[in-house]
C-alpha positions in Angstrom: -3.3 20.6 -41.6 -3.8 19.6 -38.5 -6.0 16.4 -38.1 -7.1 17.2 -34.1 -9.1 20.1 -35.2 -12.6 18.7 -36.1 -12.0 17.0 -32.3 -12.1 20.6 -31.0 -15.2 21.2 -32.9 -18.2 21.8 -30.5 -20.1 18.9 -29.9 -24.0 18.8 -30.6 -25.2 18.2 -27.5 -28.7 16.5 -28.5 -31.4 17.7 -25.9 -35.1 16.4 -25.3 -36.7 18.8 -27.8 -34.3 17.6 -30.4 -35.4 14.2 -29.4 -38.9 15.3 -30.0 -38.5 16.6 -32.7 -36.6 13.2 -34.5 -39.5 11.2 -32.9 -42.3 13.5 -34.5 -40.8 13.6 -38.0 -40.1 9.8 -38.0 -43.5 9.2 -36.4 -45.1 11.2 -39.4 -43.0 9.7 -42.0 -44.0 6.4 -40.7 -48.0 7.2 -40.6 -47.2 8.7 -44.5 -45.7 5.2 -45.4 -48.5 3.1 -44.1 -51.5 5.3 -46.0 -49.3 5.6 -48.9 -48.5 1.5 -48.8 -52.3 1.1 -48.0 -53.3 3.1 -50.6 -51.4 1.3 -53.3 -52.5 -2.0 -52.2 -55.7 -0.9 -52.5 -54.9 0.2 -56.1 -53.1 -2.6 -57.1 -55.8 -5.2 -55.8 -58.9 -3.0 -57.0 -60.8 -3.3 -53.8 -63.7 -0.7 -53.5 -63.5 -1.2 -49.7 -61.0 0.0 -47.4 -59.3 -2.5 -45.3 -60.4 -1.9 -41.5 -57.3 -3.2 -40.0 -55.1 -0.6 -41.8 -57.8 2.4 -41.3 -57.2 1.2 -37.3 -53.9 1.2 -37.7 -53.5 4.7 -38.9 -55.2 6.4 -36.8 -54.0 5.6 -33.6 -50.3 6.3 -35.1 -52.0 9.4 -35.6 -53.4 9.5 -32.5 -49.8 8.7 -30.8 -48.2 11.0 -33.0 -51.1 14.1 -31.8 -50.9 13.0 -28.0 -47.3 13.3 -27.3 -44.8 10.8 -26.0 
């Protein structure tokens, strides 16, 4: 076996879309992790209101995440 041949594999040449695309995903796994965190906090601590800051917080990440770059 010849240990040179995964060197002569094509390279993945990681263009802006790809970019995107990893920013997006991580963008809306990050917005999913903050409701989810907020949500259990909320559960945990038996508030009836919902914390303002958090509220905020979400939905400009879901605003940044909707507008682009």
């Amino acid at each position: 076996i010849n240990i040179f041949v995964l060197s002569t594999l094509p390279e993945i040449v990681y263009t802006q879309e790809i970019y995107d695309i990893i920013y997006y995903v991580g963008t809306a796994i990050y917005v999913l992790f903050v409701a989810f965190t907020n949500y259990a906090s909320l559960k945990y601590y038996k508030k009836e209101r919902f914390n303002w800051l958090n509220i905020i917080i979400t939905v400009l990440l879901l605003l940044i995440l909707l507008g682009g770059k």
